[in-house]
C-alpha positions in Angstrom: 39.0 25.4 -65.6 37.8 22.6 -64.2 34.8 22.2 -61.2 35.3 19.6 -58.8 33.2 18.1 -56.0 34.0 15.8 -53.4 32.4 13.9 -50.7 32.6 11.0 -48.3 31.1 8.0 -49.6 28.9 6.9 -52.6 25.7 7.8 -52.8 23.8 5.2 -51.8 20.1 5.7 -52.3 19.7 4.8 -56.2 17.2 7.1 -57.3 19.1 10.1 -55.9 22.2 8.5 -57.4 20.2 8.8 -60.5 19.3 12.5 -60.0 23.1 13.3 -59.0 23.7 11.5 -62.6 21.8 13.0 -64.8 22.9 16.7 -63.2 26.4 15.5 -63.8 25.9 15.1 -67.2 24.1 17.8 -68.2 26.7 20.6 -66.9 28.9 18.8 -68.0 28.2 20.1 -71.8 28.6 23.5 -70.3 32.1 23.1 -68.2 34.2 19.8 -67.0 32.6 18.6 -63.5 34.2 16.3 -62.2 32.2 14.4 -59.0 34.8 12.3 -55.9 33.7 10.1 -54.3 36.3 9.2 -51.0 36.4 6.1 -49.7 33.8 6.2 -46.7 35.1 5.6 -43.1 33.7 2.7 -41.6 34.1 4.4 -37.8 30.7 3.8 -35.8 31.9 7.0 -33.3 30.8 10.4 -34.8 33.9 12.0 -33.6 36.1 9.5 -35.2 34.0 8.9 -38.6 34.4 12.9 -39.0 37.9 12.8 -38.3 38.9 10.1 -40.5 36.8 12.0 -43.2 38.8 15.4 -42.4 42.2 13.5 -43.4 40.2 12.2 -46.8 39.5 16.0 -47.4 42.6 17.3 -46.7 44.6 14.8 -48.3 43.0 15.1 -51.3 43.2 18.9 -52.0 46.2 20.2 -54.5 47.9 23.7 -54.5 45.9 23.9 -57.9 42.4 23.9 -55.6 39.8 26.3 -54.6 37.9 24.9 -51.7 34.5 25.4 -51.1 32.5 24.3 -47.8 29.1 23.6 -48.7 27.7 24.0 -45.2 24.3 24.8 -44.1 26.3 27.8 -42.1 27.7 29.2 -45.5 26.9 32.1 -47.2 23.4 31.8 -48.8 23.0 33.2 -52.4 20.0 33.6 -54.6 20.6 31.2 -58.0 21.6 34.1 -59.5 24.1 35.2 -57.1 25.5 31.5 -57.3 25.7 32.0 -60.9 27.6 35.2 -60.6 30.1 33.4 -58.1 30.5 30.2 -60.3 31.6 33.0 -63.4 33.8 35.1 -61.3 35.5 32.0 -60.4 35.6 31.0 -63.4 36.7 34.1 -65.0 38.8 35.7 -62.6 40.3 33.1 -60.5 43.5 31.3 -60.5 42.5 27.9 -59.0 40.0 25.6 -59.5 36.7 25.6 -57.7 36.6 22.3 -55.5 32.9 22.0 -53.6 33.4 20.3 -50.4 29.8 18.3 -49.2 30.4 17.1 -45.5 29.3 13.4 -44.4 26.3 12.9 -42.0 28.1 14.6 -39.1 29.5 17.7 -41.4 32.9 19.0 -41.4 35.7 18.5 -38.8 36.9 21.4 -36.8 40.7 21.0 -38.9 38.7 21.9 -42.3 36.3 24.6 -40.6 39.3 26.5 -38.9 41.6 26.7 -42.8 39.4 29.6 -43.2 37.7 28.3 -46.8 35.0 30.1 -48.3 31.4 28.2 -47.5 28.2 28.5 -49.0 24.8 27.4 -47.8 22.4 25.5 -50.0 19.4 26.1 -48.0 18.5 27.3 -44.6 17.2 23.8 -43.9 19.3 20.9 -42.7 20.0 18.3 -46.0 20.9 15.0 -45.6 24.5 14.9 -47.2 22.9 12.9 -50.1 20.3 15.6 -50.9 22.4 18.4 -50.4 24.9 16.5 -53.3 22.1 16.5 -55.8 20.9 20.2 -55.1 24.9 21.1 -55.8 24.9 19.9 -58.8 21.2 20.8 -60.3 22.8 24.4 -58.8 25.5 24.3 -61.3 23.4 23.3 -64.0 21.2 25.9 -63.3 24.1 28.5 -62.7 25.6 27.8 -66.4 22.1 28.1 -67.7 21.7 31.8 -66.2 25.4 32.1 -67.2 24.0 31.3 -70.7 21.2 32.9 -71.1 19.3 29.6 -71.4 15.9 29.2 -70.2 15.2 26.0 -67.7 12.1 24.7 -66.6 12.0 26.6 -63.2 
């Protein structure tokens, strides 16, 4: 089973492009991750930019996906809880785990009201671009509990 995340946009400042990079890679050895990028609306109107990001979601999520908000509003796990979740989905489920990171102006109401499952990264507001890195440092860190595989904590 594959891992997918998704976002609007490219990340654009280089040294957390970096970070997101290296993460990529190294849970990558334990399970495919595969990182989308949309194509970023160039709307100026908050409204509008989210909108035109909700029809990049939707359109590109597959009968095969599991959707997952990543929303400061989601449901907020230890790393070892995360780790539990990322093996029961994993293990148990029947469709792929697709992360979902909102743009600068979050998630539109058409995504929030499908009723997918959202998790919270931290308590705290994240820029879009930081909250992208700590997703993926998550799963790295979630296979290494997974593992039984000590990281530098």
């Amino acid at each position: 089973m594959k891992i997918s995340t998704i976002w609007p946009g490219k990340t654009r400042n280089r040294h957390l492009k970096d970070l997101e990079d290296d993460y990529l890679n190294r849970v990558n050895r334990f399970n495919r991750v595969e990182r989308v990028a949309l194509r970023e609306s160039r709307e100026t109107d908050a409204v509008r930019r989210t909108a035109a990001e909700t029809i990049g979601f939707l359109n590109h999520l597959s009968t095969g996906d599991d959707p997952i908000l990543v929303d400061e509003g989601g449901k907020r796990m230890t790393s070892r809880e995360f780790a539990n979740f990322i093996e029961k989905k994993l293990t148990y489920g029947s469709h792929d785990p697709l992360f979902m990171v909102g743009g600068e102006n979050g998630f539109g109401t058409e995504i929030r009201e499908k009723g997918f499952e959202s998790i919270s990264l931290s308590p705290m507001t994240l820029t879009h671009e930081w909250a992208r890195c700590l997703l993926l440092e998550q799963l790295y860190r979630a296979f290494t509990i997974i593992r039984n595989i000590r990281y530098q904590r």
